[in-house]
N, C-alpha and C positions, 0 to 999 in steps of 0.2 A: 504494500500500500504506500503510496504518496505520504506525505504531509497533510495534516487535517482534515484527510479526508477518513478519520472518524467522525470527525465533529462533523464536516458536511453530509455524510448519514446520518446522525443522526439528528441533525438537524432540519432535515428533510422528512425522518419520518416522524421526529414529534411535530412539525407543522404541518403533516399530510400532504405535501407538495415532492413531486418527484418520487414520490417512492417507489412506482415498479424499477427504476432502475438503480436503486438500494436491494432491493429483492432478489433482481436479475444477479448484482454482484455477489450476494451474499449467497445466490445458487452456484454461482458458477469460480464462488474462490478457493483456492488452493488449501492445502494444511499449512498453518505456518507457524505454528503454537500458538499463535497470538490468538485464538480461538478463545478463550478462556477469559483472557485481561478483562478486568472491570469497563473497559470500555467499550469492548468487541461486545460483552453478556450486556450491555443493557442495551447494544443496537440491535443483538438477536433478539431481547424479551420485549423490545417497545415494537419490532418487527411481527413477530408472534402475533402481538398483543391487536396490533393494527390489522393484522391479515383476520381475528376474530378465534386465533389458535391459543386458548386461555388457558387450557394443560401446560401448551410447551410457555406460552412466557410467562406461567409463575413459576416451571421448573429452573427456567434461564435466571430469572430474579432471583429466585432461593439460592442459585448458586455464586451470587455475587458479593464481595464484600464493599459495601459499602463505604468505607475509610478508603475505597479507593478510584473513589469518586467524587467530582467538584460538586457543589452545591446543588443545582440542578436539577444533575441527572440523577442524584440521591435521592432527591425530590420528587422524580419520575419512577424512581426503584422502589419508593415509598406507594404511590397510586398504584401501580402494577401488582406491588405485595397486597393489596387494600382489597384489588380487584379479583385477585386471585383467591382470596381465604383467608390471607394470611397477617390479617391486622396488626397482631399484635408486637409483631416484625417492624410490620410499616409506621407505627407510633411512634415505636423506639427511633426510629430513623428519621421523623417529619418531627419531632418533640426539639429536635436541634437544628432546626431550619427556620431561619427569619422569610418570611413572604416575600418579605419586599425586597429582597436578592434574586427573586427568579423573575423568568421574562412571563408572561401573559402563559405558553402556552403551558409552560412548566410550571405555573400555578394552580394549572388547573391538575395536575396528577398532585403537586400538594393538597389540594382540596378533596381528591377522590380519600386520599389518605386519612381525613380530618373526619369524613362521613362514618 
């Protein structure tokens, strides 16, 4: 992978803009370990999450730690646990998040969190 283009997927599918060809990448990319990194797990569990596949991104989520992830997407990892089952994950993890550090669309996975 390029340079930021994590953040450009995943910026792409928490805005819902572009994303089959997030999808397309994430079908057709290689092994590379990077598979796993807190960054790659929450483009696959918000991807998941997006396609309406609620098994795979709360397993993606569950498998993610948190600490190592910016403000955000923690934020996002928090609605997706929320959405999944798995609240009491997602508290712990939105209980340390200020609102007003995230953008519009990442408030709104903080708020899925809060319900």
């Amino acid at each position: 992978l390029k340079p930021y283009d994590d953040d450009l997927q995943y910026l792409k599918l928490l805005t819902g803009t572009g994303m089959e060809s997030v999808l397309d990448d994430l079908e057709s990319a290689p092994a590379t370990g990077q598979e796993h990194s807190p960054s790659r797990g929450i483009i696959r569990a918000l991807a998941a999450f997006r396609c309406g596949e609620l098994k795979a991104s709360g397993e993606w989520a569950a498998s993610i730690d948190p600490a190592g992830l910016p403000t955000g997407q923690r934020a996002v990892l928090a609605g997706l646990l929320a959405e999944t089952g798995r609240q009491i994950e997602a508290l712990r993890i939105v209980e340390k998040i200020s609102g007003a550090m995230l953008t519009p669309d990442e408030f709104r996975f903080y708020r899925m969190a809060l319900r």
